[in-house]
N, C-alpha and C positions, 0 to 999 in steps of 0.2 A: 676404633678404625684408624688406621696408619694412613696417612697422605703426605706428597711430597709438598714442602713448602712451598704457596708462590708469593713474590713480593712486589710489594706496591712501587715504584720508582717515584712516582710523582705523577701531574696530572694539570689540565685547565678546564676550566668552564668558561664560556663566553656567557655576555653579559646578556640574562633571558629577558631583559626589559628591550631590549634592542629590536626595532622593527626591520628586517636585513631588506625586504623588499619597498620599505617607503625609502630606506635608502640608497636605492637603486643596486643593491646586491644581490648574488643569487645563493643558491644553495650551494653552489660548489665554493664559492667564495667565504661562507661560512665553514665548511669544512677546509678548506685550505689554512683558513685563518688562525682556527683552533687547534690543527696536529703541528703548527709551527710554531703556536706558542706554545703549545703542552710542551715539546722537543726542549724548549728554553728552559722551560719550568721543571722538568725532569733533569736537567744539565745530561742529557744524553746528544747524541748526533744522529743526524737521520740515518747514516750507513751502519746504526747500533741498532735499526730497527728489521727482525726478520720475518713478520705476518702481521699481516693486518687485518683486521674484525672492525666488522662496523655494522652498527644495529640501528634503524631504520623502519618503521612502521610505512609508511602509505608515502614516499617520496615521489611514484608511479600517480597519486592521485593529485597530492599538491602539486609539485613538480614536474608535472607529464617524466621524471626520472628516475629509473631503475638503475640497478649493476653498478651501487657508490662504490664496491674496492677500487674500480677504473680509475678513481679520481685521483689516489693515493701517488700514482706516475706522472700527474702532472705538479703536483705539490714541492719536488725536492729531485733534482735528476736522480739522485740516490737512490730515489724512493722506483725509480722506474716497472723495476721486473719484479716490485713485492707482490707476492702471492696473497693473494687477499680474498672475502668473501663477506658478507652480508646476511643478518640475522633478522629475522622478524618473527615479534611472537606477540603483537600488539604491545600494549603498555610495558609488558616484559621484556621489552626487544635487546633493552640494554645487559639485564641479567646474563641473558642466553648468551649473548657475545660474550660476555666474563668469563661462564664458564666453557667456553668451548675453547677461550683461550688458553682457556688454566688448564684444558684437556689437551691442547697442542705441545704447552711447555711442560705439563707431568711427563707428557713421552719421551722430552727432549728431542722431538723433530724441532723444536726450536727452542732458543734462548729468553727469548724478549722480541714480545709482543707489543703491540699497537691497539687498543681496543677502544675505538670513537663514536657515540651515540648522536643521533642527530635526526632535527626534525624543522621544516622553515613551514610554519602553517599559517602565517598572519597574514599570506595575500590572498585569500579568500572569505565572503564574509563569513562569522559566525554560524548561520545556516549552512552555508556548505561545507565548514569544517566541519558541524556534527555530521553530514549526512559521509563524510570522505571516510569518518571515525566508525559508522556502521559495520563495518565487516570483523571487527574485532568481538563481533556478534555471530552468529548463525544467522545469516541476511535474512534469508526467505521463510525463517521459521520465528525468532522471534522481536518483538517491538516490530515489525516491521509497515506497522500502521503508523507509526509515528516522525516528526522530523527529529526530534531529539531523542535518538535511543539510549544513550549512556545516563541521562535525568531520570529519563521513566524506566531503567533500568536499579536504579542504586534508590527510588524510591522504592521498589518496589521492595530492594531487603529492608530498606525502613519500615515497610508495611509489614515485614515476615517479624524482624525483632517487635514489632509491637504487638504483636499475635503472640507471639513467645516466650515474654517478656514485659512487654509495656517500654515505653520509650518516651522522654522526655526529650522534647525538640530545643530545650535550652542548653542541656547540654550538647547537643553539636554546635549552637550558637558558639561554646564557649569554646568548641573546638577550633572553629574559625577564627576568632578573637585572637585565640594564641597563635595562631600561627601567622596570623597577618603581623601581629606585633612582632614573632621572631621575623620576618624578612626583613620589617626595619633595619635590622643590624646586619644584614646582609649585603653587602655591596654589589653582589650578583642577581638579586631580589627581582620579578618583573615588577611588585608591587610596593618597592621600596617605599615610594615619594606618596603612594595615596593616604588620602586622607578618610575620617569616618567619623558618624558621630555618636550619640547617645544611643540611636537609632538605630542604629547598621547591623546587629549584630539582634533583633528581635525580630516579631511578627510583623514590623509596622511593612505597608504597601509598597510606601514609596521609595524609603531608605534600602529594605529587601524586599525586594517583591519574588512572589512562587514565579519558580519555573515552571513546576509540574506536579503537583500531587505535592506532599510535606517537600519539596526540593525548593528551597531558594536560593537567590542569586549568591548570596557570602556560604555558601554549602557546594560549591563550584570548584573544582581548580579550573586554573588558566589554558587559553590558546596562545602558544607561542613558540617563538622561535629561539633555536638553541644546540648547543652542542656541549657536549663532555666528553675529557679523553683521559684516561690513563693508561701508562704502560708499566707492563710486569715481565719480571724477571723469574727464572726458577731460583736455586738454591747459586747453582755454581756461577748464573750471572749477576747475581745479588750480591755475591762472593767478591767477585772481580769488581763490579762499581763500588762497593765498600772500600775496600781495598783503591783502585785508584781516585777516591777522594778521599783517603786518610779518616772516615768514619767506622764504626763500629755496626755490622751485619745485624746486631738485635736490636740496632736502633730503627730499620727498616722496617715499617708494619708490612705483614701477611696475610693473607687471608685465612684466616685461622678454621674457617668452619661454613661450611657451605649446604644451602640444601636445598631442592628443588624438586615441585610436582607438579602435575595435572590432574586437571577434573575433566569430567565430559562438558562440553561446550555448553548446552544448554542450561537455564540458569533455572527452570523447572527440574529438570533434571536435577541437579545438585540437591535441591530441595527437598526434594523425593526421598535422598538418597541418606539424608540427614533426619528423615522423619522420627524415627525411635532413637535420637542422639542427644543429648545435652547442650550440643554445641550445634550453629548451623553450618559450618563450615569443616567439619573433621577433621578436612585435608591441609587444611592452615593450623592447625594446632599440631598436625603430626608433623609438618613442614616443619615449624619450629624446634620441634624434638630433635630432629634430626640435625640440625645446625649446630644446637649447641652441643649436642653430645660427640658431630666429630670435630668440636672444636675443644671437646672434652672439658667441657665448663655445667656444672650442675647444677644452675642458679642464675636467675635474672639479678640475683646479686651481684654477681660479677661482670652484668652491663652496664654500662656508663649511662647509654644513651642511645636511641633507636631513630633512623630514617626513614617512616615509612608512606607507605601511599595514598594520600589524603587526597585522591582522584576528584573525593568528596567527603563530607566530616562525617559519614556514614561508615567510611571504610576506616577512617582511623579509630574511630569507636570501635568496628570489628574487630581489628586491628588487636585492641586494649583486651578485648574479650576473650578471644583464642590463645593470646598470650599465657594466659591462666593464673593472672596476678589476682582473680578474684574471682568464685562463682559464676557460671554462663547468664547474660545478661546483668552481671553487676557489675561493665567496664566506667556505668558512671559515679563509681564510689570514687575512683583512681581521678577523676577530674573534681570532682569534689576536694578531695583531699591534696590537690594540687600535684601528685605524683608527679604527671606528664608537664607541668609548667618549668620555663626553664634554674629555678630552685630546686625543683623536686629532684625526688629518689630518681627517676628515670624519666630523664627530659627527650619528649619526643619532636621533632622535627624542630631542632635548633634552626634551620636553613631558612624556614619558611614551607618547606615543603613542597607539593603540589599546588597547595592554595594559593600560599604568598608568596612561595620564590619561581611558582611557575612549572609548565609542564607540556614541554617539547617531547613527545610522547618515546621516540626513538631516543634520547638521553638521558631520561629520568635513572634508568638503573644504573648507569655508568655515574650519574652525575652523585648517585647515592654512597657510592664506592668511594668514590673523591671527597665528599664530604666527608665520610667516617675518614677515609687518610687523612685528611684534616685535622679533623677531631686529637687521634690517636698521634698526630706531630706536634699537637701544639700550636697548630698554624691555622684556627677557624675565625681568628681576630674576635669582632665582636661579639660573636656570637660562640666563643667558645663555652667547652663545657667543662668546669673545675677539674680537674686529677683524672680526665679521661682515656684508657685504657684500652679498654671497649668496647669498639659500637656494631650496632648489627643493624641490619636494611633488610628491609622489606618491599617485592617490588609486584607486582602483581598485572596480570593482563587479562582482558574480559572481564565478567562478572567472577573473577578468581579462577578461570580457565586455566592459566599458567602463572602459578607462583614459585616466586625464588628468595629465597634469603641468603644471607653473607655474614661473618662477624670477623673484623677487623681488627686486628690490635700488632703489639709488639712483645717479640718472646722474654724479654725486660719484664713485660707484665702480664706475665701468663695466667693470671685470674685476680 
């Protein structure tokens, strides 16, 4: 399959440890904050900016604020009359924005695009952010007995691979483990600085205590606040910025392969749907198919390294499964074997991920984009990943309602 190239310009992340509302910030101030530094960090100028995308999950719930393109006019006069609009597709929100961008500049109604995820959720306590998080459910049909739906949710596919499979609860420990340790070297981490002990990472009560059913506390990712922004260019404005900074066009990573589906909402539903299947998720392993092949790459051999949704160490397990690096249900040979550690064959969540570097639900996908240009430049500092090429995301919303993947690299290093 033939697609036009689109290219990554550059990009920022605000720092997701950062409380915007204890320090007396709002949401608009975090988005203001991030498209002027992204603008620095991309050495673009705001009047090089012709649409703006912004993805956004429940802004309406935290925020009592809807309609974020608005905000883009008060950011930069420049910015005034940009035509803009707003994606939500729960935890997916930031995917959907990418590619609807990458569907604006294939047409060439525009050049370079603006595409900013963002979500401020820390001024509410913990209870009310699960209950705000609900609707990326079918409210009135399921979990809807519970205050934590996304817990008694993602146990429950724990309870399905252990029906299916059998599942050892140490290996998601070890899930978490690794990726707390990758935030450490993340300077963007929410969980850089914490600390853990012998403990933190088993059964014990106190160190991890259950949320819910097999769900505990280090099997979590974060509430927090946060934003990421990248802007892309098609072919002929990737052209022109090469060209006016005296660099070379195949040094600019692309989006090389993209792919995206949905399931029906309901998470019985899917189940149902998967019963005479190998796999529990079908639609996540065809996802995959489809990304590399139009990225026309025939082999997890030729990924470096994967960003994906560790909502909970349930879903990176998934995650490892569908990929099809192993037999359905034998994703915990690949953790055994240290595959996904940051040594391994295919290191998965350098960042920290969801767990450890956090998950502002509206910027996860955008922020995933950013990392892999990271990756694929050279420029992930500590946490970079040796000779990487690269890397593919994984972003996912609901109980895998809407999944999206992406694979990033530079035409330099076409496999």
């Amino acid at each position: 399959m033939t697609t036009k190239r689109i290219y990554i310009l550059g990009g920022y992340q605000s720092d997701f440890k950062k409380n915007w509302t204890r320090d007396g910030q709002s949401l608009f101030e975090l988005f203001s904050d991030t498209v002027k530094k992204g603008i620095t960090a991309a050495r673009i100028e705001p009047k090089d900016i012709e649409v703006g995308h912004v993805s956004n999950f429940v802004g309406d719930l935290f925020s009592n604020q809807a309609h974020l393109g608005g905000f883009f006019g008060h950011v930069d006069p420049e910015l005034t009359y940009l035509p803009a609009s707003r994606h939500e597709a729960a935890c997916a929100s930031g995917s959907m924005a990418l590619l609807a961008a990458m569907a604006d500049l294939e047409s060439e109604r525009y050049d370079l695009a603006c595409v900013l995820g963002i979500e401020l959720m820390r001024n509410v306590t913990g209870k009310q952010a699960a209950e705000y998080l609900r609707p990326a459910a079918w409210a009135d049909k399921e979990w809807s007995d519970t205050p934590y739906v996304w817990p008694c949710a993602f146990d429950q596919l724990i309870q399905q691979y252990d029906t299916r499979y059998g599942i050892n609860h140490n290996h998601l420990n070890a899930i978490a483990e690794k990726n707390y340790l990758n935030a450490r070297n993340n300077p963007n981490a929410q969980t850089r600085n914490w600390t853990f002990n012998e403990n933190s990472f088993t059964a014990n009560e106190t160190e991890n205590p259950t949320v819910i059913g097999s769900i505990r506390r280090q099997d979590c990712g974060q509430i927090s606040d946060g934003a990421a922004v990248v802007f892309l260019a098609n072919e002929k404005r990737a052209n022109a910025y090469a060209k006016e900074r005296n660099i070379s066009l195949d040094d600019i990573p692309y989006i090389k392969g993209w792919g995206h589906i949905n399931a029906p909402m309901l998470f019985s539903e899917k189940i149902n749907l998967s019963s005479s299947n190998s796999l529990l998720f079908p639609h996540i392993h065809k996802l995959f198919k489809q990304t590399l092949a139009r990225a026309n790459i025939n082999s997890l051999d030729s990924i470096q390294g994967l960003e994906v949704h560790d909502c909970f160490t349930i879903t990176e397990y998934m995650t490892l499964d569908h990929l099809g690096l192993y037999p359905p249900g034998q994703a915990w040979k690949a953790i055994e074997a240290g595959v996904t550690a940051p040594s391994g064959k295919l290191p998965i969540n350098m960042s920290g991920g969801l767990i450890g570097g956090g998950h502002p639900v509206g910027a996860t996908g955008v922020r995933m984009a950013l990392d892999a240009y990271k990756q694929v430049t050279g420029n992930a500092g500590d946490y970079q990943i040796d000779n990487a090429k690269n890397i593919m995301t994984f972003n996912l919303g609901g109980s895998t309602t809407t999944c999206a993947s992406l694979i990033i690299g530079k035409s330099t290093d076409l496999h």
